[in-house]
Backbone as CSV, one residue per row, in Angstrom:
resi,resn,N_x,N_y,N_z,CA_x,CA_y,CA_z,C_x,C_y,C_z
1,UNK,0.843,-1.191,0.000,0.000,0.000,0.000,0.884,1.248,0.000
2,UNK,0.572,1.947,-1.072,1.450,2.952,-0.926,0.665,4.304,-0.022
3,UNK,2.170,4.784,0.769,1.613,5.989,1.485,0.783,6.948,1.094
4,UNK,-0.075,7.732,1.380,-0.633,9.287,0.850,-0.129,10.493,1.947
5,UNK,0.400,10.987,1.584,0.565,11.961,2.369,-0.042,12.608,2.990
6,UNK,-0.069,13.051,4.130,-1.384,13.841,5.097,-1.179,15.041,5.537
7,UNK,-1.968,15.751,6.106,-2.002,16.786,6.969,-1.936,16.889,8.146
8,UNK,-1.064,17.274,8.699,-0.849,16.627,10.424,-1.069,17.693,11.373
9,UNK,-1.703,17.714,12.379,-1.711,18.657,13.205,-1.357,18.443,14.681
10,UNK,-0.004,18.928,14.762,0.678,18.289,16.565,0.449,19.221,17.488
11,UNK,-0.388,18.585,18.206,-0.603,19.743,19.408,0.521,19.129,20.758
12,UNK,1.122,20.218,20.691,2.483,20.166,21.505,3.642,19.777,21.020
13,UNK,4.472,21.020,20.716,5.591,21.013,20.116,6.632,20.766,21.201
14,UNK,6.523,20.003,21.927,7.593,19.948,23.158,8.747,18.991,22.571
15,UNK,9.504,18.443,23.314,10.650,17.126,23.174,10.328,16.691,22.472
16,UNK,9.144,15.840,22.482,8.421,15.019,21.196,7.983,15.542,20.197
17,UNK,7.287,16.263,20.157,6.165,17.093,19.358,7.113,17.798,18.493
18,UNK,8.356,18.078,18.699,9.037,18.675,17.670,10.007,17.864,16.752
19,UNK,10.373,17.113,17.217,10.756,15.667,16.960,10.128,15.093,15.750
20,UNK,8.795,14.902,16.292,7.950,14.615,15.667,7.538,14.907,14.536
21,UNK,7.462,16.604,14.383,7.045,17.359,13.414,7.954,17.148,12.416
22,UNK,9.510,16.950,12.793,10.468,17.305,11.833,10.508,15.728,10.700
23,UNK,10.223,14.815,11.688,10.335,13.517,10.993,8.810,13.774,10.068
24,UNK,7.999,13.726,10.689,6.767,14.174,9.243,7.193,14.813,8.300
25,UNK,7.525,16.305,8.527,8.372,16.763,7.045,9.060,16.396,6.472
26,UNK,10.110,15.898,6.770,11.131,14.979,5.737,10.272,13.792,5.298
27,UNK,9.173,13.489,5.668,8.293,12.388,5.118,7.583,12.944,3.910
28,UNK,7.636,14.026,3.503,6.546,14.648,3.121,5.320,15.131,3.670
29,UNK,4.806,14.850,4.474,3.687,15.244,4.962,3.171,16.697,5.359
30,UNK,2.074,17.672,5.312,2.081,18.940,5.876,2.026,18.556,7.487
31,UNK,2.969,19.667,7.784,2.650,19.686,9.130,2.721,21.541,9.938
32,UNK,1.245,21.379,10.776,1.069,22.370,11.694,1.526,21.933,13.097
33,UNK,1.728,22.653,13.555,2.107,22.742,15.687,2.134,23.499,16.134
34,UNK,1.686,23.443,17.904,1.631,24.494,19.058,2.323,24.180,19.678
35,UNK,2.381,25.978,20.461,3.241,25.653,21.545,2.927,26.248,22.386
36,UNK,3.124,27.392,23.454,2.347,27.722,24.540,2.957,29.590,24.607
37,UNK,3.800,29.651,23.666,3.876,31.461,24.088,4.704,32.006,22.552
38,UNK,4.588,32.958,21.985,4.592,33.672,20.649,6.196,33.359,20.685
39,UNK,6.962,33.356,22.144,8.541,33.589,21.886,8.743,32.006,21.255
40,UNK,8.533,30.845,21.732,8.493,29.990,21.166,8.192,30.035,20.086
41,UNK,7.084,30.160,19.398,6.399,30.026,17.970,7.116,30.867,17.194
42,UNK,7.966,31.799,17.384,9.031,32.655,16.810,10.571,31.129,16.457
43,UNK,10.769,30.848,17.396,11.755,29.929,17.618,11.019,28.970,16.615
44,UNK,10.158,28.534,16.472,9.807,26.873,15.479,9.346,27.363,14.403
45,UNK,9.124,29.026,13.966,9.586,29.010,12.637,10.405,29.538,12.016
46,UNK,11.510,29.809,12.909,12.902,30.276,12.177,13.269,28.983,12.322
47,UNK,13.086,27.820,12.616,13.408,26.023,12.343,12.363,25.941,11.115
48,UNK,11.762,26.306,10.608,10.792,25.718,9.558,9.558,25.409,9.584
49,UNK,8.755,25.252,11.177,8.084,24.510,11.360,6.792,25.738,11.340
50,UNK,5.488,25.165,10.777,4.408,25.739,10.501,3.748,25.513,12.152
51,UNK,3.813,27.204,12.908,3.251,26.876,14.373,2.087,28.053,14.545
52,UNK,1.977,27.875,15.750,0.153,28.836,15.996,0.544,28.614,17.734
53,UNK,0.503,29.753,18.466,0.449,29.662,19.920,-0.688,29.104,20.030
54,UNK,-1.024,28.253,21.200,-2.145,27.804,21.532,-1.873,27.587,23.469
55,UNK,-3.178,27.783,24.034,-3.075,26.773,25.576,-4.316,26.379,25.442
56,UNK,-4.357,25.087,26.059,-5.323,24.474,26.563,-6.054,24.636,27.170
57,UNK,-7.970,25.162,26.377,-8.963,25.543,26.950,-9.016,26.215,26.207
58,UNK,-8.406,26.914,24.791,-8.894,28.133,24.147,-9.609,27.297,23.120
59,UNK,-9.534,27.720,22.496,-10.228,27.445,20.742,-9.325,27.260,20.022
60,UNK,-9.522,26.256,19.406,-7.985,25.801,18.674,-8.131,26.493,16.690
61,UNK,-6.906,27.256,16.381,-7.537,27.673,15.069,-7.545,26.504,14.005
62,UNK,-8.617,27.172,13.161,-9.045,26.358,12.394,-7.887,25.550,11.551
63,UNK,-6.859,25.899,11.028,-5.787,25.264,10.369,-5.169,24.185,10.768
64,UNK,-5.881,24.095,12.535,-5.150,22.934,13.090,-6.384,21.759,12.899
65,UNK,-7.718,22.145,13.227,-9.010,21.668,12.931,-8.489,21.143,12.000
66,UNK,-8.588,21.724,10.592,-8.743,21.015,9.315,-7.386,20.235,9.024
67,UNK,-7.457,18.846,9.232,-6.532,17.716,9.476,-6.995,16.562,9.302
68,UNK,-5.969,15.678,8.487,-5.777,14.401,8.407,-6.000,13.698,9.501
69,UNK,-4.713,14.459,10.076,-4.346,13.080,11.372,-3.981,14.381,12.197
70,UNK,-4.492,14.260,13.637,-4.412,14.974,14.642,-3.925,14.424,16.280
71,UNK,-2.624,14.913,16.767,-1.543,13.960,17.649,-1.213,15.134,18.741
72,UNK,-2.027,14.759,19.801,-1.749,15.406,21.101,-0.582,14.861,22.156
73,UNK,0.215,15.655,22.426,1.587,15.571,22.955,1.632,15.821,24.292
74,UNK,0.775,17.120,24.737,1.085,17.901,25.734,0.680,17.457,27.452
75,UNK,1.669,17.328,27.989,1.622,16.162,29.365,0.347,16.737,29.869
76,UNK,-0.216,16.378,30.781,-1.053,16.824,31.965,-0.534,17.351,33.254
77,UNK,-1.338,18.722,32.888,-0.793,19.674,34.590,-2.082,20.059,35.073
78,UNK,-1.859,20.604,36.073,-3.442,21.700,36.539,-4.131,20.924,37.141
79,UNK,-5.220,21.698,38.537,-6.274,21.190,38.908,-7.210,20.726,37.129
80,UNK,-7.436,21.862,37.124,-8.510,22.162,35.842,-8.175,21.081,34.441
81,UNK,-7.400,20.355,34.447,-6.513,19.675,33.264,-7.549,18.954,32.525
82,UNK,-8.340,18.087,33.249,-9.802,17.238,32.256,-10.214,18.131,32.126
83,UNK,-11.066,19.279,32.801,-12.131,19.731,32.072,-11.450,20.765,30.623
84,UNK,-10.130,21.189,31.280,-10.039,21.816,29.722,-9.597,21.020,28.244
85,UNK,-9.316,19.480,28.639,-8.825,18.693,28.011,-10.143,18.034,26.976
86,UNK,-11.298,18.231,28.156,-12.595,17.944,27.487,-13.408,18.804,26.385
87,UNK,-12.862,20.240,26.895,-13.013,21.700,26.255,-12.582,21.445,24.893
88,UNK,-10.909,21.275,24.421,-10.223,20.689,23.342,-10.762,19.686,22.291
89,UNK,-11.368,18.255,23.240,-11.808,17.488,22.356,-13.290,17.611,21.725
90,UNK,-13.595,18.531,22.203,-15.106,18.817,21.898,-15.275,19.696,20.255
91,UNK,-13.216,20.187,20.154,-13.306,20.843,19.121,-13.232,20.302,17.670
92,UNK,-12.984,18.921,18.116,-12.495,17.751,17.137,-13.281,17.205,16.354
93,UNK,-13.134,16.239,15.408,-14.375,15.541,14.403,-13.505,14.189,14.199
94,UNK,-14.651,13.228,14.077,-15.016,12.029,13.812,-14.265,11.638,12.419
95,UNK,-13.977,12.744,11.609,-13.390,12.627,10.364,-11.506,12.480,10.297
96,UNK,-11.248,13.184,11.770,-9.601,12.670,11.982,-9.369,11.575,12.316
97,UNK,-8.305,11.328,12.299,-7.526,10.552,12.424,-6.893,11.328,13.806
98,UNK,-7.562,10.304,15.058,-6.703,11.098,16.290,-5.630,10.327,17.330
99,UNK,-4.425,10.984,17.746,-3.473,10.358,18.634,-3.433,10.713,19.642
100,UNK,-3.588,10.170,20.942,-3.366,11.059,22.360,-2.279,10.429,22.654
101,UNK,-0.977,10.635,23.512,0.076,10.656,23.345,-0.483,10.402,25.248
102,UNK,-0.689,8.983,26.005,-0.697,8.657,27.383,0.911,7.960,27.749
103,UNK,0.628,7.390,29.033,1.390,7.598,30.058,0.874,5.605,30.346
104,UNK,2.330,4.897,30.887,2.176,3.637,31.591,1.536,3.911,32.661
105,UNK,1.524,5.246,32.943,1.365,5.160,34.623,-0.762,4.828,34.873
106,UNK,-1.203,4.688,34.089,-2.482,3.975,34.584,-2.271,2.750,35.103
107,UNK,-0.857,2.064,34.989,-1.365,0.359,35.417,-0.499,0.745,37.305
108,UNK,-1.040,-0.115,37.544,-0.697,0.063,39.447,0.458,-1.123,39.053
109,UNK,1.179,-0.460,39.897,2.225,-1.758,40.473,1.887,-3.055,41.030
110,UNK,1.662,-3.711,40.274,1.107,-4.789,40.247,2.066,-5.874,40.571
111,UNK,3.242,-5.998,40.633,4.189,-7.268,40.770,4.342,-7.943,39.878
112,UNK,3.730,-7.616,38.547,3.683,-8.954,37.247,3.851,-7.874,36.184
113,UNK,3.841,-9.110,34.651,3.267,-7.987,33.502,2.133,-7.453,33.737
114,UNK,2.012,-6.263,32.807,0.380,-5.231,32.531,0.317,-5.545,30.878
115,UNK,-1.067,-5.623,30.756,-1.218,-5.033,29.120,-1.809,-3.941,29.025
116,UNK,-2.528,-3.511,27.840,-3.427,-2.479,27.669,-5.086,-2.798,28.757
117,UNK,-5.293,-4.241,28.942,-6.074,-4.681,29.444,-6.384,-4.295,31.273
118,UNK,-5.226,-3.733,31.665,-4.809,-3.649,33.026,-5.069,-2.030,33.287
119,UNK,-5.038,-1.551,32.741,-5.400,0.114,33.245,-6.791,0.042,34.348
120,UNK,-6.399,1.401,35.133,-7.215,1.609,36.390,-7.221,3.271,36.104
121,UNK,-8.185,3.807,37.390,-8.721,4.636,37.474,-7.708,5.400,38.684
122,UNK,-6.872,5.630,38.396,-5.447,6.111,39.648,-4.861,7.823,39.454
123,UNK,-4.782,8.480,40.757,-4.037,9.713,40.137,-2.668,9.189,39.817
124,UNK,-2.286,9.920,38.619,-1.096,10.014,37.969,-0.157,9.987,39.464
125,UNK,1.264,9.184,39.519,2.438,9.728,40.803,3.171,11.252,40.586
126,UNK,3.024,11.226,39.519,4.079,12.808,38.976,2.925,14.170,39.073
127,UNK,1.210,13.686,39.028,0.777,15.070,38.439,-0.112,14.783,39.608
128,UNK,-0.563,13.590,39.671,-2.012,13.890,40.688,-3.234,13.272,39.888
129,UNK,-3.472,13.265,38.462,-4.436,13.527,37.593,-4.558,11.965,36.839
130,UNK,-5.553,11.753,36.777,-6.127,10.609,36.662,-5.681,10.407,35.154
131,UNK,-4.488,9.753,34.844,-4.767,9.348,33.016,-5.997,8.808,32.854
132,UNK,-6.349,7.836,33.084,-7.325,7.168,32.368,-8.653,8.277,32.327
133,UNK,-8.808,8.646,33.206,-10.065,9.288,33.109,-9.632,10.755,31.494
134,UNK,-8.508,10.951,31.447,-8.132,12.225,30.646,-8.371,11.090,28.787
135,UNK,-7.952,9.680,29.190,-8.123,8.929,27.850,-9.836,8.949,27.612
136,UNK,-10.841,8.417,28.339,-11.885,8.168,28.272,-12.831,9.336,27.780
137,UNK,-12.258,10.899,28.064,-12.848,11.482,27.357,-13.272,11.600,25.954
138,UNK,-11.874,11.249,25.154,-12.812,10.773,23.707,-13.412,10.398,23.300
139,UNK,-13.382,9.002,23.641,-14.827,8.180,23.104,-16.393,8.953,23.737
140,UNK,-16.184,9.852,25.246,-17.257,10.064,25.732,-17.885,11.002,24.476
141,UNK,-16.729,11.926,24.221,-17.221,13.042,22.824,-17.203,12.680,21.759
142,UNK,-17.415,10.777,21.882,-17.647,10.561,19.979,-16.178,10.272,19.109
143,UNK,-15.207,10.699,19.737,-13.623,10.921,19.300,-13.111,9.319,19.332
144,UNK,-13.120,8.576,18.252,-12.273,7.406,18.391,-10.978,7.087,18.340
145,UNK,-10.149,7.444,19.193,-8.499,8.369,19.196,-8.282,7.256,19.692
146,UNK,-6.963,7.055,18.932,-6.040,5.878,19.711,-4.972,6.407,20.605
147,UNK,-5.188,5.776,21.772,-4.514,5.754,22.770,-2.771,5.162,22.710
148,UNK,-1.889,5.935,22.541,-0.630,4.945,22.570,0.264,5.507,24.330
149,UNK,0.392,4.728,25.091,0.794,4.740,26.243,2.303,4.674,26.456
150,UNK,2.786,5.504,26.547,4.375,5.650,26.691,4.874,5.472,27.846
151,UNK,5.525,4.501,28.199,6.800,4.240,28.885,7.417,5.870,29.615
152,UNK,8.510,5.332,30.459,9.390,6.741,30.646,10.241,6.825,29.274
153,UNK,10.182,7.972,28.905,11.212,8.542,27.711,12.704,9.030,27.882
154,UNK,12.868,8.645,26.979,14.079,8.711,26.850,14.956,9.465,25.580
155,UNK,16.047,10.051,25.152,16.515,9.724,24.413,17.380,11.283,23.858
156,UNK,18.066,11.723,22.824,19.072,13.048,22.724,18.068,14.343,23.156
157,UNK,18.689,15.380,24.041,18.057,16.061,25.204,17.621,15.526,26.199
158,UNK,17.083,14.259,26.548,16.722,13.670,27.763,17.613,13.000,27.957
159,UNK,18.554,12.731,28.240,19.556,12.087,28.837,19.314,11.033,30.613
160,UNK,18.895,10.412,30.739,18.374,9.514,31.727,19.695,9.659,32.676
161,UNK,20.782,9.454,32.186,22.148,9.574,33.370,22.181,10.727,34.453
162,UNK,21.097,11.601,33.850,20.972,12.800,34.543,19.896,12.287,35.983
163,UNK,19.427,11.702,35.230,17.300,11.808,35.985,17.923,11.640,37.870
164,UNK,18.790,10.392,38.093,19.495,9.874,39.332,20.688,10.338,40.037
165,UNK,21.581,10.901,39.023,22.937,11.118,39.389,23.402,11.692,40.547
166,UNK,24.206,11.329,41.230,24.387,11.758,42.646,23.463,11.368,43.686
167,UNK,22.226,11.163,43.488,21.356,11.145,44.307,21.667,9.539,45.646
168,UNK,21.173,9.381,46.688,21.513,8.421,47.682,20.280,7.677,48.044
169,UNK,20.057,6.775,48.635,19.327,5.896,49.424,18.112,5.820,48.807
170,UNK,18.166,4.965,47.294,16.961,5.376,46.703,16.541,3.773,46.335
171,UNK,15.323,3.550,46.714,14.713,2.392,47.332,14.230,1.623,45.845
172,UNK,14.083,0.478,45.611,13.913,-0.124,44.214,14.758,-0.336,43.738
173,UNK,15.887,-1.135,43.939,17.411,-0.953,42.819,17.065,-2.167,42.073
174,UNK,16.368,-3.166,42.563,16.261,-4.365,41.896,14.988,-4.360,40.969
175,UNK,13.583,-3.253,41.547,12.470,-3.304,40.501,12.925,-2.984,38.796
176,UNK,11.904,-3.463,37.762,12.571,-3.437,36.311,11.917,-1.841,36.166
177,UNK,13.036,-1.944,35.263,12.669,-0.483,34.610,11.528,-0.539,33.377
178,UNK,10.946,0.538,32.919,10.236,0.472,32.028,10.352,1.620,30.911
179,UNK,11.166,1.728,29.746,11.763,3.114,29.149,11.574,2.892,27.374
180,UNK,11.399,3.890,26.928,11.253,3.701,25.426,11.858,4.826,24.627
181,UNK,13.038,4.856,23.705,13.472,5.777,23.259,12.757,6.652,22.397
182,UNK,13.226,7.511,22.051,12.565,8.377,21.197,12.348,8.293,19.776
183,UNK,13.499,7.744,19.188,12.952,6.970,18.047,12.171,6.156,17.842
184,UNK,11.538,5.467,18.822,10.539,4.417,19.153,9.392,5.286,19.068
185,UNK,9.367,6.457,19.887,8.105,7.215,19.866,7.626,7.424,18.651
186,UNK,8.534,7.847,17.938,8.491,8.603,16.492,8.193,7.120,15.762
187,UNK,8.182,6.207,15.791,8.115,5.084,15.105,6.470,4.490,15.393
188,UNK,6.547,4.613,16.381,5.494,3.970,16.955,4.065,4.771,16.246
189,UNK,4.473,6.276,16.397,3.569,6.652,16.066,3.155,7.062,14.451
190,UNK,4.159,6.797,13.623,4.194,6.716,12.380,3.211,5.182,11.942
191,UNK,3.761,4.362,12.446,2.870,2.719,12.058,1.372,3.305,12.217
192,UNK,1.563,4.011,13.253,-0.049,4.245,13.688,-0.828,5.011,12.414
193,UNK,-0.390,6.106,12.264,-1.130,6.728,11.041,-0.887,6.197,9.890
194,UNK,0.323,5.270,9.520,0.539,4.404,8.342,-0.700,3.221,8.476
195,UNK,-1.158,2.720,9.354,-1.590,1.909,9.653,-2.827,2.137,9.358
196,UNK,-3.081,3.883,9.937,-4.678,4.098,10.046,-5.065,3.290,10.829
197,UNK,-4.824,2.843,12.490,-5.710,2.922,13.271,-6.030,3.769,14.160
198,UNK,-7.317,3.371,14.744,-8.523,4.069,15.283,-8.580,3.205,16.391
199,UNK,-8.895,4.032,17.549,-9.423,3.456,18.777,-9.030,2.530,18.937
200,UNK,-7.809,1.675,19.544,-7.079,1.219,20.168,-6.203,2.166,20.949
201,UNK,-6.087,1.156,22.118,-4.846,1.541,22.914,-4.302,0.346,22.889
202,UNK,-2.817,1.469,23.240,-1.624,0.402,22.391,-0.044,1.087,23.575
203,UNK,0.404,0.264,24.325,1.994,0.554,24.853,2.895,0.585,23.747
204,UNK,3.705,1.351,24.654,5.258,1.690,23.801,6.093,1.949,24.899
205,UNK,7.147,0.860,24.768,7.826,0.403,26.091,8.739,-0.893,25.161
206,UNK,10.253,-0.412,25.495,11.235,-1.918,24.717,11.128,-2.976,25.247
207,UNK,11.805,-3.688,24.730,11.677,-5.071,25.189,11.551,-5.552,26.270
208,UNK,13.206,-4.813,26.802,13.969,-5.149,28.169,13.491,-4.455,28.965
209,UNK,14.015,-4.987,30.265,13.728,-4.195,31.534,14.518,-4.528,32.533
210,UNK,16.096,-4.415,32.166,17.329,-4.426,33.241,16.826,-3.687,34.772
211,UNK,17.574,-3.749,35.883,16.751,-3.622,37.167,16.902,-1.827,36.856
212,UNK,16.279,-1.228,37.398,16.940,0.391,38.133,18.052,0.693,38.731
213,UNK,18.496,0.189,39.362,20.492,-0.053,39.660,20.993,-0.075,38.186
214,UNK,20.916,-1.282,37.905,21.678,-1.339,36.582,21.581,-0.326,35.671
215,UNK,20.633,-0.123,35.113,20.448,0.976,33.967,20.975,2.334,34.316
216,UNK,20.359,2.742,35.572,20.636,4.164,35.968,22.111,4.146,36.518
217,UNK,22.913,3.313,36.704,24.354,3.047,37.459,25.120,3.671,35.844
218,UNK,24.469,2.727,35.167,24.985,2.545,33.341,25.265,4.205,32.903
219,UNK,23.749,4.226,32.877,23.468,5.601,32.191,24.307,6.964,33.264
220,UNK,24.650,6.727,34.237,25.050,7.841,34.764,26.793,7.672,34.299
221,UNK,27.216,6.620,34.167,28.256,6.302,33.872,28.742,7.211,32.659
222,UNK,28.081,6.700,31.505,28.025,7.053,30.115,28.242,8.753,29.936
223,UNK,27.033,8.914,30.920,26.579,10.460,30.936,28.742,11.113,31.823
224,UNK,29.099,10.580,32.279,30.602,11.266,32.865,29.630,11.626,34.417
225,UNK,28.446,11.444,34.654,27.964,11.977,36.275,28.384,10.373,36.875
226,UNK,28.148,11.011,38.524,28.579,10.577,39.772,27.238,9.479,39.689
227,UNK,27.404,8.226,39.624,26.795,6.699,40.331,25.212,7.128,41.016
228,UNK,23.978,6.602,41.178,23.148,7.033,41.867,23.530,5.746,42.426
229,UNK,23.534,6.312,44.904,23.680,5.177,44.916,22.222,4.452,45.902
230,UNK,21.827,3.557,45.711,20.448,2.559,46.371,20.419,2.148,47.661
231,UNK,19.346,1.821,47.906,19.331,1.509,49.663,19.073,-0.041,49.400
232,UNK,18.730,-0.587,50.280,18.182,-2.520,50.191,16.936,-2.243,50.495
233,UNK,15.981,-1.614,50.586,14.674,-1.129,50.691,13.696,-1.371,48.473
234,UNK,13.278,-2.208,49.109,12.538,-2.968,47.859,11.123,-2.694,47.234
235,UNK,10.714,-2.036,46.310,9.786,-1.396,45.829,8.553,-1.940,44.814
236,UNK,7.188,-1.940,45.064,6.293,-2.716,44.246,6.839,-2.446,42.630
237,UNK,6.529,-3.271,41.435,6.630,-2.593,40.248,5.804,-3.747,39.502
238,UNK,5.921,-3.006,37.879,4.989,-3.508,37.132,5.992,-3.532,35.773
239,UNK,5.894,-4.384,34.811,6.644,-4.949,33.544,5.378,-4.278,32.432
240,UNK,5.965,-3.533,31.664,4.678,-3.243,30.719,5.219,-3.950,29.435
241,UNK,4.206,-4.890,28.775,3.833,-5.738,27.715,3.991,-4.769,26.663
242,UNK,4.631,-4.988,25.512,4.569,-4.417,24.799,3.883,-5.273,23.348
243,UNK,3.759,-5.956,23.447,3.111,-7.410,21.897,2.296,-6.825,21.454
244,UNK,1.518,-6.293,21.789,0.102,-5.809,21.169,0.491,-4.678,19.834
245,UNK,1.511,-3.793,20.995,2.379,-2.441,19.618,2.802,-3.143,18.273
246,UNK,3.604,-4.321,18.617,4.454,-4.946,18.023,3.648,-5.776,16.612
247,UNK,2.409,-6.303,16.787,1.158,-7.351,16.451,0.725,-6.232,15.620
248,UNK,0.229,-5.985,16.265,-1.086,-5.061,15.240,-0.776,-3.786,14.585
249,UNK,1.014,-3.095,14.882,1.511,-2.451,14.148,2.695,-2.979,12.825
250,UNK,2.703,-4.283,13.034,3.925,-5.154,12.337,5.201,-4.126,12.623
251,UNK,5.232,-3.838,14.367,6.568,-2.866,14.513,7.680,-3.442,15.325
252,UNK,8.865,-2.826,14.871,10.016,-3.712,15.261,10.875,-2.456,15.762
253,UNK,10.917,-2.685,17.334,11.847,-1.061,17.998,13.076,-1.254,17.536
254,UNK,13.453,-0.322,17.538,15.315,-0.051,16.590,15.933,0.173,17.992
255,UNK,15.448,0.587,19.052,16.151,0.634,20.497,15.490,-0.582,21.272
256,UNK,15.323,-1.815,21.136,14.887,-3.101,22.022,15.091,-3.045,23.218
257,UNK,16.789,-2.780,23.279,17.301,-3.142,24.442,17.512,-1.917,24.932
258,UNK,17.401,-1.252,25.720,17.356,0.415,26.748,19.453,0.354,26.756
259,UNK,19.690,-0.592,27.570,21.183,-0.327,28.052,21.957,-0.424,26.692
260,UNK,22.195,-0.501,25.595,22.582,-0.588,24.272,22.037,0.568,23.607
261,UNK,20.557,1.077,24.016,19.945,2.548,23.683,20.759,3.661,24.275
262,UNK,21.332,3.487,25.057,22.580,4.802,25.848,23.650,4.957,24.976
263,UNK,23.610,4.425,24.056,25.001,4.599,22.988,24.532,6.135,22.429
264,UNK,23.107,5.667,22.056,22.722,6.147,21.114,22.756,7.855,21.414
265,UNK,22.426,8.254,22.889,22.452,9.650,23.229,23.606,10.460,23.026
């Protein structure tokens, strides 16, 4: 099947979102993006990139509306974060092609694997804010958006050797890690609109899952920082499944293995 080129509209030009944008253009594809203040949107188009300030809760302009395929980036903050998130999708149509760009963190530490099947109703640990409930809004507004659930990220500007370094008595050295590079993101989410699916949720998370000692010992190494060092204090965790990405996208991560992915930064 050969490709058609689309119209893309990335809401959130952040780490990813710009990333993102740039690999669409060299694809051919049109691409629009936001970002959150004019000094920015000055900055992404002296890079090339076709942008529009936007925040979440306004009215999104129409240029971003009228779209192929439409791929939300932008993390969750704020008391107010669903309802303006609900505000957003209300602006949308049944005729895109939509991506929400979630978080592993719906599955609880469970002690085993998770699939897509395992999500709960939990505040986020980093924000407070319920992913799942921020996913479920689409379908409530009719929006059949596929859900792709990201792992912790990784990859050039995020540097992971950083996230621990120096730090002491930090409990979990033996729980697995769960991390997905950034080319993975960008991959992952390409199959998706190559793919043209709809309404699924789908992880994105490598293969492996070396302990938290190991990786972060690695990566701080690599990085030239100081060792993070662990306590013997042992922490619930959860293995996120990735087969389903892999199955129903016919996708194959170019970063599998995370500790072999540190070259790459």
């Amino acid at each position: 099947m050969t490709y058609q080129r689309k119209k893309i509209s990335v809401i959130g030009l952040g780490w990813l979102g710009k990333a993102l944008a740039k690999q669409f253009i060299i694809d051919g594809d049109t691409v629009s993006g936001t970002v959150s203040s004019q000094e920015k949107c000055d900055k992404m188009i002296d890079e090339g990139l076709n942008c529009f300030v936007y925040q979440l809760g306004e009215t999104l302009n129409q240029n971003l509306v009228d779209c192929d395929v439409l791929i939300y980036t932008i993390p969750p903050r704020g008391e107010d974060y669903l309802q303006l998130l609900e505000n957003f999708v209300r602006q949308l149509s049944d005729k895109q092609q939509v991506i929400f760009v979630s978080s592993t963190s719906v599955y609880p530490d469970l002690n085993r694997v998770v699939n897509e099947d395992d999500a709960v109703d939990q505040p986020s640990p980093h924000t407070g804010i319920s992913i799942l409930k921020a996913e479920e809004i689409f379908p409530k507004q009719g929006i059949s958006a596929t859900i792709l659930r990201f792992s912790g990220l990784f990859g050039p500007g995020r540097n992971p050797g950083k996230f621990l370094a120096g730090k002491e008595n930090i409990k979990g050295a033996n729980t697995p890690v769960n991390l997905i590079h950034l080319d993975d993101c960008i991959g992952l989410i390409k199959a998706i609109v190559k793919n043209e699916i709809v309404g699924a949720a789908i992880n994105g998370c490598a293969d492996n899952h070396p302990t938290k000692k190991e990786f972060y010992t690695l990566a701080a190494k690599k990085a030239g920082l100081k060792p993070p060092q662990f306590s013997d204090e042992e922490s619930d965790y959860k293995i996120v499944d990735n087969t389903k990405s892999k199955e129903l996208l016919n996708y194959r991560y170019k970063h599998s293995d995370v500790l072999l992915a540190l070259d790459s930064i």
